[in-house]
C-alpha positions in Angstrom: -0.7 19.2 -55.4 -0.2 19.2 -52.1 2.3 18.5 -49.1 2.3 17.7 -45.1 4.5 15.8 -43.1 3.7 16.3 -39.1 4.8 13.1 -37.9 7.0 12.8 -35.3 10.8 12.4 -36.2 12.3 10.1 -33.3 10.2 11.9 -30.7 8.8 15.1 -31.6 6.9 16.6 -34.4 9.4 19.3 -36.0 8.9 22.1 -37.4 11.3 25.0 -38.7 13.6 26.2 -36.2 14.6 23.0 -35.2 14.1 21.1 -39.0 12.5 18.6 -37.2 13.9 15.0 -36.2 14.8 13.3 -33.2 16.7 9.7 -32.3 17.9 7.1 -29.7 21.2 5.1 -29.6 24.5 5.9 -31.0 25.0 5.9 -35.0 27.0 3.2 -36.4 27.2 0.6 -33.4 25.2 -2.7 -33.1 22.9 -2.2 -29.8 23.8 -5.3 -27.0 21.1 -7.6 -26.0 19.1 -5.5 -23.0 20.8 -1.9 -24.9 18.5 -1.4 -27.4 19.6 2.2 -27.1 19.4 4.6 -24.5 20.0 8.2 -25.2 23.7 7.5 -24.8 23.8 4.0 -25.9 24.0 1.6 -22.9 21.5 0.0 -20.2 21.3 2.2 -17.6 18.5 2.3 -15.1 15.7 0.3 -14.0 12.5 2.2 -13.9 10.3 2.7 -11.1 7.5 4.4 -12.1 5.6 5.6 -14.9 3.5 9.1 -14.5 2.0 12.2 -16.3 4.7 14.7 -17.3 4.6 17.9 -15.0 6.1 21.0 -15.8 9.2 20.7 -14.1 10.2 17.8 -15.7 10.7 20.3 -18.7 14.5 20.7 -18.4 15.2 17.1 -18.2 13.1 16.1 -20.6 14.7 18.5 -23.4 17.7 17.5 -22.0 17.2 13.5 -23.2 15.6 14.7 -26.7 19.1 16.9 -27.4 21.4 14.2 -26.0 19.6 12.0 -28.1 19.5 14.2 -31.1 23.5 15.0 -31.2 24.2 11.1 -30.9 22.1 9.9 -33.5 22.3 12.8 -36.2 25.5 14.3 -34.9 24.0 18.0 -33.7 20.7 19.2 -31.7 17.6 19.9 -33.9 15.6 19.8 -30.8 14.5 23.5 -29.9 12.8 24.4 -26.5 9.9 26.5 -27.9 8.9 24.0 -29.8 9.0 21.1 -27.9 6.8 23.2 -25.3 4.2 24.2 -28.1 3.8 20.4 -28.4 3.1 19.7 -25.1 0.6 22.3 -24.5 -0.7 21.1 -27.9 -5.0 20.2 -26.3 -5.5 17.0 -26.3 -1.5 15.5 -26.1 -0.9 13.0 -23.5 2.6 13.1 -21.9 4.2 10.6 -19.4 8.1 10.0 -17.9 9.6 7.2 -16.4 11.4 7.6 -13.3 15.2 5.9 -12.8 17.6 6.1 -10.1 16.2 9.7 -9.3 15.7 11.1 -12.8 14.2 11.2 -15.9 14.8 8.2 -17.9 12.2 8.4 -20.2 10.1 10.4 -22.0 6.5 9.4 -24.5 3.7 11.4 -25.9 0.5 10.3 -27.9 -1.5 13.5 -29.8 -4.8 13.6 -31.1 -3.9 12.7 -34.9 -2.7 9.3 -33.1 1.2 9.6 -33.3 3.2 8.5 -30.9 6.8 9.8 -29.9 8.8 8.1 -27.6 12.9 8.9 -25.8 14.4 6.7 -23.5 17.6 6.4 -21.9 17.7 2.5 -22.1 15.3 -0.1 -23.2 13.4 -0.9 -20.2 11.9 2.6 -20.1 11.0 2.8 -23.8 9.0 -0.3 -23.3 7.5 0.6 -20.1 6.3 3.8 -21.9 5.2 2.6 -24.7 3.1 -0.2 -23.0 1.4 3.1 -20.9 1.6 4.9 -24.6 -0.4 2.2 -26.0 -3.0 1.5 -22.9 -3.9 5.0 -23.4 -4.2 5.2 -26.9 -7.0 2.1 -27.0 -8.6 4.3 -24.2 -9.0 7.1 -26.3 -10.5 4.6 -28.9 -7.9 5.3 -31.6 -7.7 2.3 -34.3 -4.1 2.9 -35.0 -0.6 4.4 -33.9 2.2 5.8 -36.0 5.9 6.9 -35.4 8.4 8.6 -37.0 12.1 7.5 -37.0 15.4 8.3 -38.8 16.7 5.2 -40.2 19.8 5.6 -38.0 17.7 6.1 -34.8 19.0 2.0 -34.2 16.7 2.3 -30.6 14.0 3.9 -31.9 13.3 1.5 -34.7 14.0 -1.7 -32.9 11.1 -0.8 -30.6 8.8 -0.2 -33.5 9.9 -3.6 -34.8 9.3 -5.5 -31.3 6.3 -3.8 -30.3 4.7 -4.6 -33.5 4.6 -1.4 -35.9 5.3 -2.1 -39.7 7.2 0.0 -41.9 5.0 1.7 -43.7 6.7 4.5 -45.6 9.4 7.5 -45.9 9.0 10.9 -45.3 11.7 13.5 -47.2 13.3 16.2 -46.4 13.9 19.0 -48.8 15.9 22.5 -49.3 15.5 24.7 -51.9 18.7 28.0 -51.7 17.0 31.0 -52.4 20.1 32.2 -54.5 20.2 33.9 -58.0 16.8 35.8 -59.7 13.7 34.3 -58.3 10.8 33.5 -60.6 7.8 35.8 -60.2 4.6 33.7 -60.1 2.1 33.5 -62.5 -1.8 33.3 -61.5 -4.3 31.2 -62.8 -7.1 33.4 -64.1 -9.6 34.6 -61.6 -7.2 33.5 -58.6 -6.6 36.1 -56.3 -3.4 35.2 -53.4 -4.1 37.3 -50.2 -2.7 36.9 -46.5 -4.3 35.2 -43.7 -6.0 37.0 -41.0 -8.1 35.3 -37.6 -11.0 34.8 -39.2 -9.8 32.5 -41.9 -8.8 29.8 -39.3 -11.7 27.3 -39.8 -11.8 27.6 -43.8 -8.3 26.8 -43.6 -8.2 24.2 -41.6 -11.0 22.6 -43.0 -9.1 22.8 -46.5 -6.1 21.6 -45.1 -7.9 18.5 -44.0 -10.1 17.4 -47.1 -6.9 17.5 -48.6 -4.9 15.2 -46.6 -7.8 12.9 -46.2 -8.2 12.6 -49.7 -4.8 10.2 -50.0 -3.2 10.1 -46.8 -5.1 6.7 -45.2 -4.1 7.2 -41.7 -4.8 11.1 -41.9 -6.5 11.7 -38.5 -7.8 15.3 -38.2 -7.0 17.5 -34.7 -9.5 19.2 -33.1 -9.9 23.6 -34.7 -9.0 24.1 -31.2 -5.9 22.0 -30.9 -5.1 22.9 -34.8 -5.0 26.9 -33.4 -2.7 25.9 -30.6 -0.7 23.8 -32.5 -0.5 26.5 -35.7 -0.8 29.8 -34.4 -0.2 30.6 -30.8 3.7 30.7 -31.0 6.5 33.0 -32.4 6.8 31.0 -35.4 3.5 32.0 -36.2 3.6 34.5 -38.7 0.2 35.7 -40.6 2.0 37.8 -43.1 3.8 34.3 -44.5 0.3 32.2 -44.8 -1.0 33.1 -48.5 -4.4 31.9 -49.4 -5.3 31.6 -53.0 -9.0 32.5 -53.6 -11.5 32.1 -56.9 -14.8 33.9 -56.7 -14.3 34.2 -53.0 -13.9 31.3 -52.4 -10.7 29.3 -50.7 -8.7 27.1 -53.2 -5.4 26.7 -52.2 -3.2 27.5 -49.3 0.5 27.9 -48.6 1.4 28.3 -44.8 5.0 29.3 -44.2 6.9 29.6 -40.7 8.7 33.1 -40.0 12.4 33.5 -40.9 14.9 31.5 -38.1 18.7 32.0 -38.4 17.9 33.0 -42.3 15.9 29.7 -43.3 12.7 29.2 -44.0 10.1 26.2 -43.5 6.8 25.1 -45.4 4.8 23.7 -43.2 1.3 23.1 -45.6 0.7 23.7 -48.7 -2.4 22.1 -50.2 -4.6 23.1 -53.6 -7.8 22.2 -53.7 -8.7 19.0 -56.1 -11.0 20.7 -58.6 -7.8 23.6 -58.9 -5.1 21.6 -59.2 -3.2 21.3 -62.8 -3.3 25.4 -63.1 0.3 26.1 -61.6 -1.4 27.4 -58.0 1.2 25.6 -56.0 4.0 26.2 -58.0 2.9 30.2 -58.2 2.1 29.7 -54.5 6.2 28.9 -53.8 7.4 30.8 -55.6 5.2 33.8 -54.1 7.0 32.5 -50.7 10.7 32.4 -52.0 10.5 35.9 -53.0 8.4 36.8 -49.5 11.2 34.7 -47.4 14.3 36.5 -49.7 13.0 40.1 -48.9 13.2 38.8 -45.0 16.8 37.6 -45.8 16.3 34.1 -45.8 18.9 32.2 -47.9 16.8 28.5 -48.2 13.4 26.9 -47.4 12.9 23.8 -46.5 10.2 21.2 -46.2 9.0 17.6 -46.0 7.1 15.2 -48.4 5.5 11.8 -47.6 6.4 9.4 -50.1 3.1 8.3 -51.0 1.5 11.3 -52.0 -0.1 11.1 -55.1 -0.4 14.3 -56.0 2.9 15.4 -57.8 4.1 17.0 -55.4 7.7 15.8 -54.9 7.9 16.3 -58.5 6.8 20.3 -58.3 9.5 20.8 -55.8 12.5 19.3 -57.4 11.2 21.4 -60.4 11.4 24.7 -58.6 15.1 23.9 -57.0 14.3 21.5 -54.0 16.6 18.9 -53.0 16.5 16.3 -50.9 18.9 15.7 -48.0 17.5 13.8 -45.0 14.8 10.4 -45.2 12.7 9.4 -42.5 10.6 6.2 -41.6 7.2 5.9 -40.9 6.2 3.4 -39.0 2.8 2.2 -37.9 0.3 -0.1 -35.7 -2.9 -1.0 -36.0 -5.2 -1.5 -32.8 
């Protein structure tokens, strides 16, 4: 059993302050011809240049990503601390396109080869995505993939015309931490520990032999990116990554981020292959639920790709997970 989901939603990978997701246009109207959604819904700007994003475009950046946000899913889920992790993430390229004197645009390409891409009108998101792409066959990658709520009207019609295919969904799930909360039981001879610094490549290279070993267009960061990405931030909490050991060795994994406004987020949880069938990821959740509920917490959430084959959707709606949002992904091959 296992679980990741670190696409991008709309425009940014998300994590758990924030719950991830992002979107163009405006819910519920037909885009016009050259409209194809802007951050507010209409044509706005011609673009006049195309460059790397600099630090002070930070504001106005986060500034398209929430307008975009509260039009398309009706409140922000965009979260500053985030959004700067993922641009400091090593090896992330980030552009803006220029319009009448601001931002219009905004694109980024990481190293695991998705893309996430915010415009204020159509022209932009094509003129970034062309520079998006350009890089991308640069960098040598063989494929791009995006991530989209099914509302995000702008952000799906320019996967459609730039030639991504739908390729499957992503849910989101919640599990209330209310009522008595199981205690787990082990598998014999697996111990559960905490995480400390030097566990960082073991984990890591678990993490990845898992997702490789179903997820087709799994591409692997760099440890140093992975680090960035995982553990230099406030969300980065050791005390809420549980490793589950056998004979020393690293089996299975469950890496949690701290408490925000009383929820909680899985963000990996992986067993190895040769453990799985012994209840470690169930015992692993249900370690976390009790952790997150002695922090306050009152629900966890997470996100499941719909292909995986490992049972996994089925192990959470079996300890009290639900699911409330779907996402798209969409890919490209170069």
């Amino acid at each position: 059993m296992l679980s990741h989901c670190d696409g991008t939603v709309g425009t940014q990978l998300s994590t758990p302050s924030g719950i991830r997701t992002r979107a163009t246009g405006v819910k519920g109207r037909r885009p016009r011809p050259l409209d194809d959604g802007g951050a507010g819904g209409e044509y706005r700007c011609p673009v006049h240049e195309i460059r790397r994003f600099a630090d002070d475009d930070f504001d106005q950046v986060f500034e398209l990503l929430d307008t975009r946000s509260r039009a398309v899913l009706g409140s922000s889920e965009e979260e500053r601390g985030y959004l700067r992790r993922r641009l400091d993430v090593p090896g992330t390229d980030s552009f803006v396109a220029l319009g009448s004197g601001r931002i219009a645009g905004h694109a980024a390409l990481g190293e695991d080869q998705e893309i996430a891409v915010c415009a204020a009108d159509a022209r932009s998101s094509d003129a970034l995505f062309e520079t998006v792409e350009a890089r991308a066959r640069e960098r040598g990658f063989d494929h791009l993939a995006l991530t989209a709520a099914p509302e995000d009207e702008a952000l799906c019609s320019l996967a459609r015309r730039t030639g991504f295919v739908l390729d499957r969904e992503i849910w989101r799930m919640w599990r209330t931490l209310d009522g008595e909360l199981a205690e787990p039981r082990w598998a014999d001879g697996a111990t559960v520990r905490t995480y400390t610094d030097d566990d960082g490549e073991q984990v890591h290279a678990l993490l990845d032999a898992a997702y490789a070993g179903w997820d087709r267009d799994y591409v692997a960061r760099g440890h140093e990116g992975w680090l960035a990405f995982m553990t230099q931030h406030d969300e980065f909490d050791p005390a809420l990554w549980f490793l589950v050991e056998r004979d020393g060795a690293l089996v299975g994994c469950s890496l949690h981020w701290a408490a925000h406004q009383n929820r909680g987020w899985v963000k990996d949880i992986v067993v190895a292959e040769g453990e799985r069938g012994r209840g470690l990821g169930r015992a692993l959740l249900q370690h976390a639920f009790r952790a997150y509920a002695e922090r306050g917490v009152e629900r966890v959430g997470l996100k499941v790709d719909s292909s995986n084959p490992t049972g996994a959707r089925q192990l959470y709606e079996c300890v009290g997970f639900v699911t409330d949002r779907r996402y798209e992904i969409w890919t490209k091959t170069l």
